[in-house]
C-alpha positions in Angstrom: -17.4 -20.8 -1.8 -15.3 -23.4 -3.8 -11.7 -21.9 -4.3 -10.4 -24.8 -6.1 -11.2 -27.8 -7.6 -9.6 -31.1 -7.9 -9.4 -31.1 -11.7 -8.6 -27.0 -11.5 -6.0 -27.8 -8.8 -4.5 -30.4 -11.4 -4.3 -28.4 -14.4 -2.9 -25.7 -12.9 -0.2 -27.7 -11.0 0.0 -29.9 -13.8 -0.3 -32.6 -10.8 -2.7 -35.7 -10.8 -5.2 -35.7 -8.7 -7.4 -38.8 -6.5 -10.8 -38.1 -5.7 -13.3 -35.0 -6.8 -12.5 -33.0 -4.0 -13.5 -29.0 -4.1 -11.1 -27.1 -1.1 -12.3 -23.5 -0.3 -8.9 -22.6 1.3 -5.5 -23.3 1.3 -3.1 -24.3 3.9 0.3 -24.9 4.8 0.1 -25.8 8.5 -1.9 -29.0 10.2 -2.5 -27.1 13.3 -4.6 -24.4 12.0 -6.0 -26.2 9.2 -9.6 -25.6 8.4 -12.4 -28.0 7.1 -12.2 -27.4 3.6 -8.4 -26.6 3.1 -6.2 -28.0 0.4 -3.6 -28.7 3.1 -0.2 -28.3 0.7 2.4 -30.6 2.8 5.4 -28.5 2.6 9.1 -29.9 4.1 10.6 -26.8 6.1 12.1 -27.6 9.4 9.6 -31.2 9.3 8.2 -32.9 6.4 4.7 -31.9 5.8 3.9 -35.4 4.7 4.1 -36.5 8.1 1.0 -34.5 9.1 -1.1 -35.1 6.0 -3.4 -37.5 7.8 -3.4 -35.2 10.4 -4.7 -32.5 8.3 -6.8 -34.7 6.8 -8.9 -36.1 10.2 -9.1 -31.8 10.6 -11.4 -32.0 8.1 -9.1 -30.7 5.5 -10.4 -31.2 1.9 -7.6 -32.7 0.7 -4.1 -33.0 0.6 -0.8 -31.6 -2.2 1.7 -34.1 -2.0 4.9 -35.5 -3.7 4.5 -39.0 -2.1 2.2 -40.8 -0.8 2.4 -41.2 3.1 2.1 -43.8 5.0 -0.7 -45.1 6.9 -3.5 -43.3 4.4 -6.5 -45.0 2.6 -6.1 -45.6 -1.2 -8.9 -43.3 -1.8 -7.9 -40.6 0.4 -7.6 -37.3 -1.4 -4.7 -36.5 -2.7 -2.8 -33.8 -5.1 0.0 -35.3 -6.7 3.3 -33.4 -7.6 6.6 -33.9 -8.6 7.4 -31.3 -5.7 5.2 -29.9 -3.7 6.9 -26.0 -3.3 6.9 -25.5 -6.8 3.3 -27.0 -6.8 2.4 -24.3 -4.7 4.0 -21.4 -6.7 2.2 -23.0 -9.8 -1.1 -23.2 -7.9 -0.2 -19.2 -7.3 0.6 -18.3 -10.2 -2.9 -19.5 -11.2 -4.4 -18.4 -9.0 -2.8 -14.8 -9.8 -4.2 -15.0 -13.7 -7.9 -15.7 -13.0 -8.5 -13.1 -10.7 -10.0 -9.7 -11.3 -8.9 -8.0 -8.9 -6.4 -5.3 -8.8 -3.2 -6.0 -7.1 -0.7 -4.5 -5.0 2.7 -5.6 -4.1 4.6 -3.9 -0.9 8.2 -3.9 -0.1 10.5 -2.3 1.6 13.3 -2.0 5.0 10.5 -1.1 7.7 6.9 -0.9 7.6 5.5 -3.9 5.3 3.2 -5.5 7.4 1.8 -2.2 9.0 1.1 -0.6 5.7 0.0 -3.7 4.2 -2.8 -3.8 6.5 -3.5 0.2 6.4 -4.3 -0.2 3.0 -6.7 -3.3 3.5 -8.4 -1.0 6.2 -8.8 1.7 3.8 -10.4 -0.8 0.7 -12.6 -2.6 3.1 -15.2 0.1 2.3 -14.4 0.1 -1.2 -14.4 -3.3 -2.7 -13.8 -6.7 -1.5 -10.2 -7.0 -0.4 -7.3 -10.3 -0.1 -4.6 -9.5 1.8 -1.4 -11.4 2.7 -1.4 -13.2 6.0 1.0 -12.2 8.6 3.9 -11.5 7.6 4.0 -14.5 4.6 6.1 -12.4 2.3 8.7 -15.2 1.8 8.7 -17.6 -1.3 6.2 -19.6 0.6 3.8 -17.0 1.6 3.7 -15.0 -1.9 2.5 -18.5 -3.4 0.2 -19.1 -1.0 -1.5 -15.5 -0.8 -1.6 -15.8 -4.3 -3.0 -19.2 -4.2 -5.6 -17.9 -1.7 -6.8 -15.1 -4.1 -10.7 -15.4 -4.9 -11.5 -14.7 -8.5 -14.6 -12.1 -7.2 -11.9 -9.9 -5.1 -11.8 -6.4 -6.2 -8.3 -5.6 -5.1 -5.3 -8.2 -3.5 -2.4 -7.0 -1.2 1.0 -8.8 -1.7 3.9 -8.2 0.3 7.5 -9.2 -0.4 10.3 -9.6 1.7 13.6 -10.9 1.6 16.9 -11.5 3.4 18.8 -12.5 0.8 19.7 -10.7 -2.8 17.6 -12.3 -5.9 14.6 -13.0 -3.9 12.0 -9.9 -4.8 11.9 -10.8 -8.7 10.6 -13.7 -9.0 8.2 -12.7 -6.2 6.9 -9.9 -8.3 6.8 -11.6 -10.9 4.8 -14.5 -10.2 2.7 -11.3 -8.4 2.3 -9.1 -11.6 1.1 -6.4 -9.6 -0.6 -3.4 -10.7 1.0 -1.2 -8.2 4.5 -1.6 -6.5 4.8 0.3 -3.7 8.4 0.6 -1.7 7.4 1.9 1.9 11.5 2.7 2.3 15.4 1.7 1.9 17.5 1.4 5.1 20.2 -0.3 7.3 18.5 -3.6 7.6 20.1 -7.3 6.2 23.4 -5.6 6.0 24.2 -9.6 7.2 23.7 -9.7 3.7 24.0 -6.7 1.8 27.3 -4.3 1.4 25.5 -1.1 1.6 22.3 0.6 1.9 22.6 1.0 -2.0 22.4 -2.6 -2.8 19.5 -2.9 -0.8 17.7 -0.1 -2.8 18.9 -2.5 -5.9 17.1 -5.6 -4.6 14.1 -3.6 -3.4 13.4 -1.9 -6.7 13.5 -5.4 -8.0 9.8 -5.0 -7.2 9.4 -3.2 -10.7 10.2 -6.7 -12.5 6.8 -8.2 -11.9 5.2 -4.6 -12.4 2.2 -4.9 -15.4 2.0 -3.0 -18.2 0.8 0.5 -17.4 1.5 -0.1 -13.6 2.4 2.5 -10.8 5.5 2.5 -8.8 4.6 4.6 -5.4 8.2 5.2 -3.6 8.9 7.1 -0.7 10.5 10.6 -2.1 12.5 11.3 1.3 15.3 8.6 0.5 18.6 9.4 -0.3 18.4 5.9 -2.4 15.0 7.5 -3.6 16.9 9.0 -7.6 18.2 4.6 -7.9 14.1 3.5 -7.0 12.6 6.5 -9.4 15.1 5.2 -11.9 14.4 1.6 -11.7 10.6 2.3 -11.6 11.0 4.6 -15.4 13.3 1.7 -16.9 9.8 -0.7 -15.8 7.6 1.1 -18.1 6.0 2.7 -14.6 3.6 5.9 -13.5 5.7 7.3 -10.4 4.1 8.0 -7.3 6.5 10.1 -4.8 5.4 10.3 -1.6 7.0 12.2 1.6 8.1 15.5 2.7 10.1 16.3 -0.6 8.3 19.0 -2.7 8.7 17.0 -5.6 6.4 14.4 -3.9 3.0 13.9 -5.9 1.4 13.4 -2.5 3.5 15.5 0.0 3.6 15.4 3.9 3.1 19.5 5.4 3.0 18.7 9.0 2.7 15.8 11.6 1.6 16.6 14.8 2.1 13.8 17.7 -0.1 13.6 20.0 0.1 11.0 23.2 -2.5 8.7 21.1 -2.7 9.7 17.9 -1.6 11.9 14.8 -2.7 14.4 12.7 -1.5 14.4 9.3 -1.8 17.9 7.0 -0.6 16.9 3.2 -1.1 17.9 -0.4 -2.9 15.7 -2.9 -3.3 16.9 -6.1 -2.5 20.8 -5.4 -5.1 20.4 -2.4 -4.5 20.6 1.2 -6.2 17.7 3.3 -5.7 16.9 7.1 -6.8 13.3 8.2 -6.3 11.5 11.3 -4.2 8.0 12.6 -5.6 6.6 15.8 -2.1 5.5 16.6 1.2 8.4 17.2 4.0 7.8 14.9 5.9 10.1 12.1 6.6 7.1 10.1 2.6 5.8 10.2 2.2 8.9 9.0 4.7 9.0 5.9 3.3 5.4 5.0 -0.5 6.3 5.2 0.3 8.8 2.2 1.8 5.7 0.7 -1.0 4.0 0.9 -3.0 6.9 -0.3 -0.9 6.9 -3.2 -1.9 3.1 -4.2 -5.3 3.9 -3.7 -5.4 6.1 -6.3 -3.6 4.3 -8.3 -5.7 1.1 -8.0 -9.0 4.1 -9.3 -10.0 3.7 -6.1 -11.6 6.7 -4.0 -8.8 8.8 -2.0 -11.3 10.9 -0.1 -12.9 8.3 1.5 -9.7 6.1 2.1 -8.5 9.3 3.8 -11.3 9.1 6.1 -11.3 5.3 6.9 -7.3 5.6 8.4 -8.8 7.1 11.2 -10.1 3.5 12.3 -6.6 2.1 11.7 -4.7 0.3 14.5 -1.4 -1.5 13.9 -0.9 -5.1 13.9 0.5 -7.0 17.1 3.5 -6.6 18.0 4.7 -3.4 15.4 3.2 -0.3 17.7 0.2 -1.2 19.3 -0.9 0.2 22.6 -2.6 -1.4 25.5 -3.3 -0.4 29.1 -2.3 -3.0 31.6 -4.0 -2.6 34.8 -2.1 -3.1 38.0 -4.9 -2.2 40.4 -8.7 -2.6 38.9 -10.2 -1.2 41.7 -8.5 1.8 41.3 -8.1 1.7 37.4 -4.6 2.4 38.1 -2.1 0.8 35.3 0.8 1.2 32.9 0.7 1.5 28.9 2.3 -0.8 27.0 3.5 -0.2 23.7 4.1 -3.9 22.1 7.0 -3.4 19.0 8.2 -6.3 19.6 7.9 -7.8 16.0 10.8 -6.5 13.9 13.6 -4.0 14.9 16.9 -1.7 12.7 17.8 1.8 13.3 15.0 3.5 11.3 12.3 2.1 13.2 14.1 1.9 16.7 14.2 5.8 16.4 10.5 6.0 14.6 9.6 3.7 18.2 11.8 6.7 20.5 9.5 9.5 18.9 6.1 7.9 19.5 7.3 7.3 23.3 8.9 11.1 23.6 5.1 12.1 22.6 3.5 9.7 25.0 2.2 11.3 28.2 2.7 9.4 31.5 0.6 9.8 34.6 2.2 11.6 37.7 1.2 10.5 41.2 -0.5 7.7 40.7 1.7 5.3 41.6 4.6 4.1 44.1 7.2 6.3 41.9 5.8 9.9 41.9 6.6 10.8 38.5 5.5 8.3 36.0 8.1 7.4 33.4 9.3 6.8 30.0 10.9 3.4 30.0 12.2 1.5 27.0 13.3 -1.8 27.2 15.3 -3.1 23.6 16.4 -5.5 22.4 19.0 -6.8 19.8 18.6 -5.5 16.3 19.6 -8.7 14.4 21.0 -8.7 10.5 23.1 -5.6 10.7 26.2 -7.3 9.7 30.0 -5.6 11.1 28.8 -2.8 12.0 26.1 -4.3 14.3 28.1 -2.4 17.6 28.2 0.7 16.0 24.7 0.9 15.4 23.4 -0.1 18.2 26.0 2.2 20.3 25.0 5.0 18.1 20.9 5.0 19.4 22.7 6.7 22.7 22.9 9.6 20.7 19.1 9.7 19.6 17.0 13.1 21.0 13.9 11.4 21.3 15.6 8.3 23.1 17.2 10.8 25.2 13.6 12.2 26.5 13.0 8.3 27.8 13.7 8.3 32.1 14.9 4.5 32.1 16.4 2.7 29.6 16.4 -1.0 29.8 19.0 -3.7 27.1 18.5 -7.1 26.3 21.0 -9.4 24.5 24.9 -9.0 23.6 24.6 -6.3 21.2 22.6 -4.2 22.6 25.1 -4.0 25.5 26.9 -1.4 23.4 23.8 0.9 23.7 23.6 0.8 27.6 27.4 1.1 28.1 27.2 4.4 25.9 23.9 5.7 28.2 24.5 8.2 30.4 24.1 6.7 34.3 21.0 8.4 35.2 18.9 6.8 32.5 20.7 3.3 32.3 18.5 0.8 33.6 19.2 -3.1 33.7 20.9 -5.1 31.3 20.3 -8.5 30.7 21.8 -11.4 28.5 18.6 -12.3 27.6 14.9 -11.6 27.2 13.8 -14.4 29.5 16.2 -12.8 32.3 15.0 -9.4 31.8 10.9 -11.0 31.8 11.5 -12.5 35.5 12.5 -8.6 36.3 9.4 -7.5 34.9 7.4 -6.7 38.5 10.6 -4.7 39.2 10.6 -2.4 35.7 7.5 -0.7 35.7 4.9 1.1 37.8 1.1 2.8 37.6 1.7 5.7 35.3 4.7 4.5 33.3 4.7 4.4 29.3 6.8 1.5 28.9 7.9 0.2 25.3 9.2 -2.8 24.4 11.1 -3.0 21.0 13.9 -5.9 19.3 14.0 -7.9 16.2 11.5 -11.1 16.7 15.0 -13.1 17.0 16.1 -11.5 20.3 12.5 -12.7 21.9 11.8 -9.1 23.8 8.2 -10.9 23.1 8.9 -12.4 26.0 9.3 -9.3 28.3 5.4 -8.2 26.6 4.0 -11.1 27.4 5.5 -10.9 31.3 4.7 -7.5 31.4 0.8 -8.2 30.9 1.5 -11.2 33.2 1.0 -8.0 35.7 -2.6 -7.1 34.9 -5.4 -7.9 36.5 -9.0 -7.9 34.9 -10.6 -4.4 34.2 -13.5 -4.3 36.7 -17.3 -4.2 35.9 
């Protein structure tokens, strides 16, 4: 199905354009790019011009440019622009105001991506759905989610990030979203931000973009929650509360962890409801009434969302369990919980209560007992008071139920000096030193997690850890 056109391309770029070429995607990389893709040549840490003819043998429809490069046919296709990033927020913005669909924009500390996809799980059975790839919640990857957007979807899923301040309003406004929704406010980009509070400013910016009539859905268990509620009234906006707070429109009763899942009992509407994650975690379970929230608010059907989050499972890398199997004959393994994406205080300590839940196998491997071991690294962004915070996870009650824990990188150091002997494990300066330790860390019956920011590269102990496994015998 044609997504654009080269004379819809042009007009909306206000680009010139060689050759009637019809792309059915967009793309921003050479290496992935499909047959079909308007490849948009980008300069980041290389000039995307240098892999235009690349892209091009790929089979990429054609390519935006601000130049010609060299080496290309005179009738190769080509987008013309005076610069090619604001081509692409142009082509977005476009892309944005022909659709039908029904859109939703997500921000907030911890939990983005996760929810993000929740609520594409949960529309999936309602309507056809466009969702942001990834995490591209940068001003690249609103542009091109937007740019992405087919006219015939029913609802779209944005989600916005930033590091910086100033960077959610333009992104909400070039989204115009029909629902906001603000998953939380916490200690994260304090590299950046003086307080918690001015990160509740920036996130709320999420309102600018808000359309007429639009619903802010904000988590009601924030002590930044009165500055979002605020923000979201002086936007023209429905609030939607959700959380444990009895002034939340949809209201958490009771979570209930179990070693592999979690049941949920809430109120919607003055009615009691109890649905299902497939996955344990408190803070899954806060977001899924989030999500419930926008659901509503988009006129879609709650009831039947609530039912579809059983089949949810995170995204790689922010929860998601795997058994890694040491002796196939035997079935005997380890489970791995992979949060190795993103990493601050609020979700290091939402990671400690799925593992305190998780139930490990005795006798069934060389240590009788099987374990809780965490192995974490560095929680990047957290400005001066990056020791402190890290230090202060010793303290943690759920941590404190975990039999070994293992540190990676310089700031975590201040964690593992403040554990108490029995349960300090290995420190190492970095991930790569602790991933040539991994035969040594773990055993059959162990529930091992594995949780950093993507910058301290704990990836790198996941990926050694099901280095171990052998193939599941059939």
């Amino acid at each position: 199905m044609t997504l654009w056109t080269a004379s819809e391309a042009a007009r909306a770029t206000g680009g010139t354009a060689r050759g009637d070429w019809r792309a059915d995607g967009v793309s921003i990389d050479s290496r992935t790019v499909r047959p079909g893709d308007l490849f948009v040549a980008l300069r980041d840490v290389r000039d995307g011009h240098d892999f235009v003819a690349d892209a091009l043998a790929r089979g990429a429809a054609a390519a935006m440019v601000s130049r010609r490069p060299e080496g290309l046919a005179e009738d190769a296709p080509l987008l013309f622009v005076p610069d090619v990033l604001a081509g692409l927020n142009a082509l977005g913005a476009a892309g944005r105001a022909r659709t039908r669909a029904r859109v939703v924009a997500i921000t907030g500390s911890v939990g983005k991506t996760s929810t993000k996809e929740m609520l594409r799980a949960v529309l999936e059975g309602q309507g056809r759905v466009h969702a942001a790839e990834a995490s591209y919640n940068n001003h690249w990857g609103v542009p091109l989610t937007l740019a992405r957007l087919p006219r015939e979807a029913d609802y779209a899923i944005v989600e916005i990030g930033m590091n910086h301040p100033g960077e959610i309003a333009p992104l909400s406004r070039l989204t115009r979203p029909h629902v906001a929704m603000i998953t939380t406010v916490t200690a994260a980009h304090l590299a950046a931000f003086a307080s918690v509070e001015e990160i509740a400013a920036e996130k709320a910016e999420i309102f600018a973009g808000l359309e007429a009539g639009g619903t802010a859905v904000i988590n009601g268990d924030l002590e930044t929650t009165p500055r979002l509620v605020a923000a979201a009234t002086a936007a023209g906006a429905r609030i939607c509360r959700f959380g444990a707070d009895p002034a939340c429109e949809f209201r958490l009763l009771r979570v209930d962890l179990l070693p592999r899942a979690t049941v949920v009992r809430c109120e919607i509407g003055g009615v009691e409801q109890i649905f299902r994650l497939a996955t344990p975690g408190r803070h899954f379970a806060a977001n899924a009434l989030g999500v419930l929230g926008a659901v509503e608010a988009l006129g879609a059907d709650v009831t039947l969302a609530a039912r579809a989050l059983s089949l949810w499972t995170p995204p790689a890398g922010r929860g998601t369990r795997e058994t890694i199997l040491l002796d196939p004959v035997e079935g005997l393994g380890f489970t791995l919980i992979d949060d190795a994406f993103n990493a601050n205080p609020a979700s290091m300590r939402a990671a400690f209560e799925v593992l305190a839940a998780s139930a490990p196998d005795d006798g069934v491997g060389r240590v009788a007992r099987g374990r809780r071991i965490a192995i974490l690294g560095d929680m990047l962004e957290l400005g001066p008071r990056e020791e402190e915070l890290h230090a202060a996870l010793a303290e943690d009650e759920a941590l404190a139920r975990a039999d070994t824990v293992h540190c990676v990188g310089p700031r975590m150091r201040a964690l593992w000096e403040r554990l108490p002997p029995e349960r300090r494990g290995t420190w190492c300066e970095t991930a790569d030193a602790m991933a040539a330790r991994a035969r040594h860390l773990v055993d059959a019956g162990d529930v091992v997690l594995v949780k950093g920011s993507k910058g301290s590269r704990v990836a790198r102990v996941v990926d050694a850890l099901r280095n171990l496994g052998h193939p599941a015998m059939t």
